[in-house]
Each structure stands twice: as C-alpha cells, then as structure tokens.
One Martini backbone bead per residue (centre of mass of N, CA, C, O) as a GRO file, in nm:
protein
  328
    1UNK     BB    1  -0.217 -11.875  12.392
    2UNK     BB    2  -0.466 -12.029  12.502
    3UNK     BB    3  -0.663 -12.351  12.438
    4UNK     BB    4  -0.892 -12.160  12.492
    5UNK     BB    5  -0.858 -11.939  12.313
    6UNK     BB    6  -0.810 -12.114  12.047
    7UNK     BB    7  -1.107 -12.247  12.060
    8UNK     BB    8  -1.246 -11.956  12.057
    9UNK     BB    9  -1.090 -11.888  11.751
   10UNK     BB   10  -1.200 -12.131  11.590
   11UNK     BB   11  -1.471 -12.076  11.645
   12UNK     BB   12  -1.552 -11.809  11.516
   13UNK     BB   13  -1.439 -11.867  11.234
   14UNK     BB   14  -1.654 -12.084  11.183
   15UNK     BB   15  -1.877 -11.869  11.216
   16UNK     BB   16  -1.719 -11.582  11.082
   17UNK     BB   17  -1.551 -11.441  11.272
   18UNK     BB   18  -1.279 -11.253  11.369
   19UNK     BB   19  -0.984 -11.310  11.491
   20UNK     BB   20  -0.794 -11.221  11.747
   21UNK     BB   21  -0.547 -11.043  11.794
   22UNK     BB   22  -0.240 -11.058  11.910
   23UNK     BB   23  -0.032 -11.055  12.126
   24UNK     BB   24   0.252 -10.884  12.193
   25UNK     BB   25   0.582 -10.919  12.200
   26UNK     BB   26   0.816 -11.012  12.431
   27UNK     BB   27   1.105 -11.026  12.531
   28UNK     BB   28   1.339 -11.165  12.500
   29UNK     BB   29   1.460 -11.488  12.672
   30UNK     BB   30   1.657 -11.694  12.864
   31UNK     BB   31   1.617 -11.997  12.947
   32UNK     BB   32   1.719 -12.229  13.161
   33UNK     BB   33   1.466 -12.425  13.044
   34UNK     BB   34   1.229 -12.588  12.874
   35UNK     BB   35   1.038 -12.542  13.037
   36UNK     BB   36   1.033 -12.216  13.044
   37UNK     BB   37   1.016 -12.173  12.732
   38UNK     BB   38   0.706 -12.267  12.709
   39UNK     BB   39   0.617 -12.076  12.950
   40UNK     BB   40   0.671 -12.285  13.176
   41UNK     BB   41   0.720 -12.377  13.518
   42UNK     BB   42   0.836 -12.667  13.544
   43UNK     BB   43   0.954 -12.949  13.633
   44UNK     BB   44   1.213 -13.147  13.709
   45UNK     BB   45   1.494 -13.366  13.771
   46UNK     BB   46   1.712 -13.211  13.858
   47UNK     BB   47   1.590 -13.029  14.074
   48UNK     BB   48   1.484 -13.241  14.229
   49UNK     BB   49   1.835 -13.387  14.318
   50UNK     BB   50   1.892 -13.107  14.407
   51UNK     BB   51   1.668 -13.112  14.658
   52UNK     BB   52   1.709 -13.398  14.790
   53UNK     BB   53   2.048 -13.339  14.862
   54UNK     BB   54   1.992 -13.090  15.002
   55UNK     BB   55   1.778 -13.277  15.209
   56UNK     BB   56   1.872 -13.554  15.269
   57UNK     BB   57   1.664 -13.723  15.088
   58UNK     BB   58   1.456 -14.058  15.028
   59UNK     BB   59   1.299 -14.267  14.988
   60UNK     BB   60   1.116 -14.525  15.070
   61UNK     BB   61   1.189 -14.860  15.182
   62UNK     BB   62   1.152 -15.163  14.915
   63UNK     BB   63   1.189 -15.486  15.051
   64UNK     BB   64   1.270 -15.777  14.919
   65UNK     BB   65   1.293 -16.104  15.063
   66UNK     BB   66   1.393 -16.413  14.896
   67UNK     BB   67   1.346 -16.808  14.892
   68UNK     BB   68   1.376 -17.039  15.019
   69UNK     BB   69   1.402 -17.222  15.253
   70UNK     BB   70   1.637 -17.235  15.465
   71UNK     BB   71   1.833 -16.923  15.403
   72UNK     BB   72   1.773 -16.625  15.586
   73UNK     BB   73   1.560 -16.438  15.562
   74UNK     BB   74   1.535 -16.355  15.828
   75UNK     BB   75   1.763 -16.283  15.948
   76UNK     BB   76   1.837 -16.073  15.795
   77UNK     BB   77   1.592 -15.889  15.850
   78UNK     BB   78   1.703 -15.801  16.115
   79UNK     BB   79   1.971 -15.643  16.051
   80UNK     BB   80   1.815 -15.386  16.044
   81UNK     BB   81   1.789 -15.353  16.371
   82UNK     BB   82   2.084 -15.178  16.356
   83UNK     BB   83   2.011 -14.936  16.335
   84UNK     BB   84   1.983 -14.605  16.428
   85UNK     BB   85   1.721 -14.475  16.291
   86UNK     BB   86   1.555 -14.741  16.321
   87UNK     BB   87   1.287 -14.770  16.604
   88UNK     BB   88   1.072 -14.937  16.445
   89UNK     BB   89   0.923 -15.266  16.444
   90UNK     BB   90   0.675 -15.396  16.242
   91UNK     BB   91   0.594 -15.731  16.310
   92UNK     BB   92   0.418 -15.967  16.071
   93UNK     BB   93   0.373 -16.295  16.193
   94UNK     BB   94   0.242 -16.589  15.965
   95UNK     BB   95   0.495 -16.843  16.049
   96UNK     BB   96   0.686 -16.777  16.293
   97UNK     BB   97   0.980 -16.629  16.222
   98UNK     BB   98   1.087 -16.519  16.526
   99UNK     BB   99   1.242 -16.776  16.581
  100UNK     BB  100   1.483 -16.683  16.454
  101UNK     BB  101   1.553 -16.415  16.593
  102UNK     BB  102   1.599 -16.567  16.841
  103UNK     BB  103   1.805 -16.731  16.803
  104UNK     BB  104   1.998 -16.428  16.673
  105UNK     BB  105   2.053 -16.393  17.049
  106UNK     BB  106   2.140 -16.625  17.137
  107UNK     BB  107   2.410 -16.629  16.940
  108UNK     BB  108   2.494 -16.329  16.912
  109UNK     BB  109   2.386 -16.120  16.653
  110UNK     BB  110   2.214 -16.014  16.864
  111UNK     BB  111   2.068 -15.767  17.052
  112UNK     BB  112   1.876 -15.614  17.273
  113UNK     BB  113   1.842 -15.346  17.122
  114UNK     BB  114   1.687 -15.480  16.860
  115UNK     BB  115   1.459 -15.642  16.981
  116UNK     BB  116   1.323 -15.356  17.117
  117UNK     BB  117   1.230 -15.241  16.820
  118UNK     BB  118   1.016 -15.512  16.815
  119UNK     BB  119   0.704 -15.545  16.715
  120UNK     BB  120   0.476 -15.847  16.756
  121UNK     BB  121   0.231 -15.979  16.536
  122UNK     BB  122   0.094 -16.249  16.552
  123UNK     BB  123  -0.085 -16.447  16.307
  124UNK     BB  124  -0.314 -16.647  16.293
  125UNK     BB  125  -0.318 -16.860  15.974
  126UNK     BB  126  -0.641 -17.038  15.865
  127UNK     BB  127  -0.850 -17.168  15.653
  128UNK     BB  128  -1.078 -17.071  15.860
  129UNK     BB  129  -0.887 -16.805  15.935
  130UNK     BB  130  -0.792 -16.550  15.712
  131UNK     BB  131  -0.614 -16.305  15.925
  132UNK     BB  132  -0.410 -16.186  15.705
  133UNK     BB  133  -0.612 -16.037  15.530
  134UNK     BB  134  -0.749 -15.865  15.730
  135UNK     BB  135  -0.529 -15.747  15.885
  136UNK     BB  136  -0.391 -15.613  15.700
  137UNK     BB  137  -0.568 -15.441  15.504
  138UNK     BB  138  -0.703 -15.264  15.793
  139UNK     BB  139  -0.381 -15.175  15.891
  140UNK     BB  140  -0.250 -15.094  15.563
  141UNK     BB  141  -0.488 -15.021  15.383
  142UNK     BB  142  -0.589 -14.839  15.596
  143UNK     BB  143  -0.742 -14.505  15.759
  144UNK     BB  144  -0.737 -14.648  16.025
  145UNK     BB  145  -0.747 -14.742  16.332
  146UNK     BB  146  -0.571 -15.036  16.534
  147UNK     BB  147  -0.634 -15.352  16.754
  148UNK     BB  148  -0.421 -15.522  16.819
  149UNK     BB  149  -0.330 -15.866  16.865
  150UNK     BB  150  -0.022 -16.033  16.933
  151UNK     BB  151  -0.111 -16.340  16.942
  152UNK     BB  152  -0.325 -16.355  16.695
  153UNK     BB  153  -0.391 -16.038  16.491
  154UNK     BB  154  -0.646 -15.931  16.539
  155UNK     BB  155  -0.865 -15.656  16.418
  156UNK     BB  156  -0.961 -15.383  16.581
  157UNK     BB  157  -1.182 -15.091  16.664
  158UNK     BB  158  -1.139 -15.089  16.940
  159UNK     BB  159  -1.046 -15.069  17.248
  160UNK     BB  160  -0.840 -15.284  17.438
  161UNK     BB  161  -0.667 -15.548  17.658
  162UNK     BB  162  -0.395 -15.590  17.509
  163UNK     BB  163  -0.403 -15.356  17.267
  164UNK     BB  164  -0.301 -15.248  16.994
  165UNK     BB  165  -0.156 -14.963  16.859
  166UNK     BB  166  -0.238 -14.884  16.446
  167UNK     BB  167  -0.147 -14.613  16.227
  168UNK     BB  168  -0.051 -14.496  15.952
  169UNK     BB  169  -0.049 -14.200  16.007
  170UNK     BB  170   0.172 -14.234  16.248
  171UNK     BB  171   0.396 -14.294  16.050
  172UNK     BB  172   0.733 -14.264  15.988
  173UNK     BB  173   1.070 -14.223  15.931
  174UNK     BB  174   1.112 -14.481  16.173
  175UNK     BB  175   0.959 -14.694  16.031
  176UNK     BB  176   0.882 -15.020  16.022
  177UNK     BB  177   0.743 -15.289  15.788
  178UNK     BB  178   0.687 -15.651  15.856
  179UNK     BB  179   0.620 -15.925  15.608
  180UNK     BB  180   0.596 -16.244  15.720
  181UNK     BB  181   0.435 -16.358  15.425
  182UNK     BB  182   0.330 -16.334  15.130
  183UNK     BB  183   0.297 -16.626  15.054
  184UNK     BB  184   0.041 -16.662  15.319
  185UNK     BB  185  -0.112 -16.432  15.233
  186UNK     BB  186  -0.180 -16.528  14.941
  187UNK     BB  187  -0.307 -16.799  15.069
  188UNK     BB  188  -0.549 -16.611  15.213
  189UNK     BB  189  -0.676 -16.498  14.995
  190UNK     BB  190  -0.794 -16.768  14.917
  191UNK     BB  191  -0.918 -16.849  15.173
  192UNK     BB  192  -1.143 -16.613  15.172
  193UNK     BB  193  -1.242 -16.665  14.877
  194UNK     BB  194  -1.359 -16.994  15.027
  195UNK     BB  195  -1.502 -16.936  15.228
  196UNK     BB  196  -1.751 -17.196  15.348
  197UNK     BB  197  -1.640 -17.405  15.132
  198UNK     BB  198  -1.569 -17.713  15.055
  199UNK     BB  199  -1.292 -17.948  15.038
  200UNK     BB  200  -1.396 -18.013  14.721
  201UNK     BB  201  -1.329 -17.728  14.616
  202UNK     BB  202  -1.297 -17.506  14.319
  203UNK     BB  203  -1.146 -17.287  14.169
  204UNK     BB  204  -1.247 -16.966  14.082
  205UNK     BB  205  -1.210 -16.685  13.902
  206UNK     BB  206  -1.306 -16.501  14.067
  207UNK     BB  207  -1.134 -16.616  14.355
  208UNK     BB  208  -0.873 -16.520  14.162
  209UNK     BB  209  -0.957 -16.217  14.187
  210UNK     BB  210  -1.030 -16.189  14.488
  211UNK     BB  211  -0.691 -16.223  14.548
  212UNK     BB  212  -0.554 -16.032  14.367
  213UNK     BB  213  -0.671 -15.752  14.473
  214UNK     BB  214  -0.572 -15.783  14.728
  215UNK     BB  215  -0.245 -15.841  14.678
  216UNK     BB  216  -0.242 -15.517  14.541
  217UNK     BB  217  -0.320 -15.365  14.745
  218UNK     BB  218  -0.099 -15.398  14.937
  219UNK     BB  219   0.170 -15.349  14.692
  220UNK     BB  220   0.051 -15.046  14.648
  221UNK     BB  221   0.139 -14.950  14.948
  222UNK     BB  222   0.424 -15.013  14.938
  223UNK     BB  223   0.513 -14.864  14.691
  224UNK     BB  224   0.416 -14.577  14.830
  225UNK     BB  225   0.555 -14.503  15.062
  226UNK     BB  226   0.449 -14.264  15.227
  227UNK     BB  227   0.537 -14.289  15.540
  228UNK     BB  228   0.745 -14.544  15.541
  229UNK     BB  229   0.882 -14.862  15.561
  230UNK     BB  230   0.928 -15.202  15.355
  231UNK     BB  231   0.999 -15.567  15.476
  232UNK     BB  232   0.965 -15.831  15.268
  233UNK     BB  233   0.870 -16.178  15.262
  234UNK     BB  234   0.948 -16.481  15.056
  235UNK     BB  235   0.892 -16.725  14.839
  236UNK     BB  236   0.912 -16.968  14.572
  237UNK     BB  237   0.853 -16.947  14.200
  238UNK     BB  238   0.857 -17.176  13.940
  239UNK     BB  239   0.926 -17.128  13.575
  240UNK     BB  240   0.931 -17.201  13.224
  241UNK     BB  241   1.028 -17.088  12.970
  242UNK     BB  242   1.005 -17.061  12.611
  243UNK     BB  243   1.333 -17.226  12.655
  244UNK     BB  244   1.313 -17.395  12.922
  245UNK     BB  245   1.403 -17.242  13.142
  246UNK     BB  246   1.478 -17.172  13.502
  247UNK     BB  247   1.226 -16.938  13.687
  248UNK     BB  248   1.246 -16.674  13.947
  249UNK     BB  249   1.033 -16.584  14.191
  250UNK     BB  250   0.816 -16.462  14.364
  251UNK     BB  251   0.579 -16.551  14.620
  252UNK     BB  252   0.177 -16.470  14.556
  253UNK     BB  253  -0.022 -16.673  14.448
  254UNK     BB  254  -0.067 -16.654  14.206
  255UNK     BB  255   0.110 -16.669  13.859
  256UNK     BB  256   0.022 -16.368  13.801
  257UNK     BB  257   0.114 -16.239  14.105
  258UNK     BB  258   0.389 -16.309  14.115
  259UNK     BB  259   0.515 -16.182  13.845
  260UNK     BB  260   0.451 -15.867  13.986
  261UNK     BB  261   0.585 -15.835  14.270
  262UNK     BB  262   0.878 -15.675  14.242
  263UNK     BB  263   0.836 -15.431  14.108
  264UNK     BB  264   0.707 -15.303  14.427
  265UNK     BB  265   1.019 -15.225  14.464
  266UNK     BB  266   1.351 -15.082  14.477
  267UNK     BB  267   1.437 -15.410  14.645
  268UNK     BB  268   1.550 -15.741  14.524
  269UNK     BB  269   1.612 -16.058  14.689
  270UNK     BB  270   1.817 -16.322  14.652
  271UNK     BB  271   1.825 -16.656  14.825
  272UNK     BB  272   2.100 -16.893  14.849
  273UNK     BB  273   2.254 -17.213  14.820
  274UNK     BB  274   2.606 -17.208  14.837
  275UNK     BB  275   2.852 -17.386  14.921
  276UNK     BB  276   2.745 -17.395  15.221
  277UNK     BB  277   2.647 -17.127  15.166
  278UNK     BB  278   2.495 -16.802  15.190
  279UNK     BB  279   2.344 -16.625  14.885
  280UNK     BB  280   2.310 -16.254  14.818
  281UNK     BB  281   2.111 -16.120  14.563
  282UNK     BB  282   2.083 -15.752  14.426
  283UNK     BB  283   2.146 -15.788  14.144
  284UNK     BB  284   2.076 -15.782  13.811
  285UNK     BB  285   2.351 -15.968  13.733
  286UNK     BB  286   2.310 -16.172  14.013
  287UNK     BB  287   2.104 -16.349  13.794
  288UNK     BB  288   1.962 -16.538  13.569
  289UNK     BB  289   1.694 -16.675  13.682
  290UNK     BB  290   1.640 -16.452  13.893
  291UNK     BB  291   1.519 -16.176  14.070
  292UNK     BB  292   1.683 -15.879  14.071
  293UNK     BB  293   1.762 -15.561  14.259
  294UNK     BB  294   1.853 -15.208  14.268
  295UNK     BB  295   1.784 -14.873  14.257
  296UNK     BB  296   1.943 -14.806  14.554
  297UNK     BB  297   2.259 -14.934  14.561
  298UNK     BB  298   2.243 -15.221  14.660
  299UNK     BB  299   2.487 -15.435  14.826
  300UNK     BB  300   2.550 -15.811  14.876
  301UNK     BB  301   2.701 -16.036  14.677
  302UNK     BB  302   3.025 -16.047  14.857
  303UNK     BB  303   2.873 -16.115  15.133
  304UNK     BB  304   2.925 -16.374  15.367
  305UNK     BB  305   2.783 -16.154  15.588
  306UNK     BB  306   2.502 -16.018  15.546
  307UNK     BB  307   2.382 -15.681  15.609
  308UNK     BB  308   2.177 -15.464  15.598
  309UNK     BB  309   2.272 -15.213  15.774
  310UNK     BB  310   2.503 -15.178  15.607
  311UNK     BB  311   2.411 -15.185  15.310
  312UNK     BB  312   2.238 -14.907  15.383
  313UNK     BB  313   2.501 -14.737  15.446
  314UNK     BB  314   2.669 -14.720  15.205
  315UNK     BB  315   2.426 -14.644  15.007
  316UNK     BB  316   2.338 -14.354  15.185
  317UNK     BB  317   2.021 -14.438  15.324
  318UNK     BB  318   2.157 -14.438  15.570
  319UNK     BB  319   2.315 -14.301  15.861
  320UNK     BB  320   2.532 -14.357  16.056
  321UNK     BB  321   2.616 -14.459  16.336
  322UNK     BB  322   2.745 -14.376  16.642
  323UNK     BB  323   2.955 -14.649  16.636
  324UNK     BB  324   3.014 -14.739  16.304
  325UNK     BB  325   2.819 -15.047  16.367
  326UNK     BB  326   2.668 -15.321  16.202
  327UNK     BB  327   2.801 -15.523  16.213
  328UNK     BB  328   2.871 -15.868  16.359
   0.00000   0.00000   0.00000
C-alpha cells in the first residue's frame, strides 16, 4: 500500500467508512539488496562504484594549493600540464602568477607543449575596477557565453576583435580552469561591495555579506564541477584555536568565508618552506596546524620535487601518458 493509500484509508476510518483489505500477498522472494527488498528500486552505493569502475570513470578534479609567498605554488599548478589527458588550461590569472610559469619553461621544467595547452587570460584587478569578481562570476558562474579579453580580463556579452570566447556549457573532461588567486578573488569582491565609497570607507556587515555570497557562488560552481577540472590558488590565513595553537587554513575574504574554503575541493595541498626545500603535503595527516587532505588518493608529501601530473597518474586519476613520463 502506497503512503497515499495508507492516508486515503486513515482518512475513510476516521470518517466512519471501513478499510478496503489489503491486497493479497504475492510469493516470497530473496532480494539482491536492502533497497529492493523494501520494494523499492534504489540506487546504492556498491552498484554506482561498480558502474563507476566499469566505465573507469570518476569526478572531476577540484584541487586548491595554497601557502605562503613564494613558496612554488604556480609552479607545481603548471606541472599539471604535463597530462596528456588534459588539452586546454584556462588560466584566469589575477596577479601576474604566470611569470612563474614562464620562467619554469625557459629554466628547462617545462616543454613548450606545455605552455601551448595554457589560455591566458590575465585580469587586471584593482580598488577602483575589482574585474575578478564581474570577471569570474560571469565566465564561470554564468550560463552563458562570454567574450574575453586576456589583456585586461573584462568579459563582453558580444564578439569583438581579439576576444576569447568561453562557455561553461561547452567545457568537457579534457578541459581545466586554473583561478589563481582565491585570496584576490576574495580582495575583490570586498572591492566591488564598496564600489563608490570614500577610502576612509568602513566595511559593513551587508558588505561582508555580499562579498561572502560572490565567493560561495565561485565555490560551489567548483565544487559541482559538472563539466570540467578546477585548480584553484591562494595564500594564507593564520588564526589560533581555543588553545591558542596557530591554525593554518586557506585565503579567501572575510575570516568566515575562509573557513569554510577547503571543505569545496576533493584535495586540498598546503605547501611550505621547510630546511631549504619546498614542502607538499596533501594527507590528512602530513600536518598538525594546516588544512590538507585529498578525497581521491593523491599523495605529494614524501616528493622532493612533487609533479602534479605524476601524483595524478599514480592515483589512477587520469591514464598515463603516451610516453609513460610526467616527472621533471
């Protein structure tokens, strides 16, 4: 008996009327599963890892590094252009970060087919015009196609000379979108809530409100990544617990909207200066004070010179390359 049978029979008893009797019992049968035994058809989680496997398919990647100041942040997030899997990297690059990229192919660390996968698109993002937030919200948040410029990053509604054309709708598994930085993002959208306002301007809770909903719109676009990868950038943010340890956690607007950062990816990297070398750590527990951590088995920490498009193909995230080589 469905839930409205059951209610359209509660109902008649309460008026007065007798139950109609039940139907009559068909034979016993062993289900397969708890869901079908209930009557019910129902998807589970065995079936879907196993439809999963069978068409060797799994989400898209939603990978942040972050860390200090010149700690090689750009730079490792480049080295994901050695996939051979991955054909187009849209670069939204808010504070010059592709000079790394380029000094990493003239010391010899990338390939000129490398840089040749990257689309550019730099944003000037100031005070007086914060463009990664209009920018971002309406390439990446938007349902519509937009006409970049990748001098200055402004995004048009119609075709013009010498702009991008970017579409959501038409990004596939072979596509990634690289946002570097979160942290500048986060700048802007504080910049674009106080458009107009005197600079001896302070910020008001609506301000920090509508700077915080613009960077969830971002986050959960990213994190739904329903077409494509996203490899996002940011700095730190440093804050102590309630026994005063020194907490460690990703950069992106107010200290409310930071917290809740990491949560929006399925691997989280934190790198850091440490004896002379730089430091990867992508395990849950491969730091006390830092937020890290990867859902999908990506491991960086014992690399002394950690290569995204390795650590990606190890974890069986993407196949390997045609020529079995992805290091350095």
């Amino acid at each position: 008996m469905t839930f409205m049978e059951r209610l359209q029979a509660s109902n008649n008893t309460a008026a007065g009327a007798k139950p109609a009797p039940a139907p009559p019992a068909g034979p016993a049968t062993t289900a397969p599963n708890v869901a079908q035994s209930k009557g019910r058809n129902l998807p589970n989680l065995f079936d879907l890892v196993e439809t999963v496997n069978k068409a060797k398919a799994r989400s898209h990647l939603t990978l942040l590094l972050y860390g200090a100041a010149k700690t090689g942040k750009t730079s490792l997030a480049a080295t994901i252009a050695k996939l051979d899997y991955i054909k187009r990297i849209w670069w939204f690059d808010l504070e010059r970060g592709l000079d790394a990229v380029v000094l990493a192919y003239q010391e010899g660390r990338l390939e000129a087919s490398h840089l040749e996968k990257i689309i550019p698109i730099s944003v000037i993002d100031t005070k007086q015009e914060p463009l990664a937030t209009e920018t971002l919200l309406k390439a990446i948040c938007g349902r519509r196609p937009v006409y970049l410029d990748p001098a200055t990053g402004k995004a048009h509604d119609k075709v013009g000379e010498g702009l991008i054309e970017f579409d959501m709708t038409k990004m596939t598994d072979e596509d990634l979108i690289v946002v570097d930085s979160l942290s500048q993002f986060g700048q802007s959208n504080l910049n674009a809530a106080t458009l107009g306002k005197p600079s001896e301007y302070k910020l008001q809770l609506d301000d920090y409100g509508a700077a915080q909903k613009w960077g969830y719109d971002l986050l959960t676009t990213v994190q739904a990544a329903q077409r494509c990868h996203f490899l996002c950038i940011t700095h730190v943010r440093m804050a102590e617990d309630e026994v005063g340890r020194t907490i460690i956690s990703p950069l992106m607007g107010s200290s409310t909207t930071s917290a809740n950062v990491a949560k929006h990816f399925n691997t989280v990297v934190y790198l850091e200066k440490s004896l002379k070398t730089l430091k990867a750590t992508s395990s849950v527990l491969g730091s006390v004070t830092a937020q890290s951590g990867s859902r999908v088995g990506i491991v960086l920490d014992k690399d002394k010179n950690p290569c995204l498009a390795t650590a990606l193909i190890e974890a069986g995230y993407f196949p390997a390359n045609s020529n079995e080589e992805a290091n350095p």
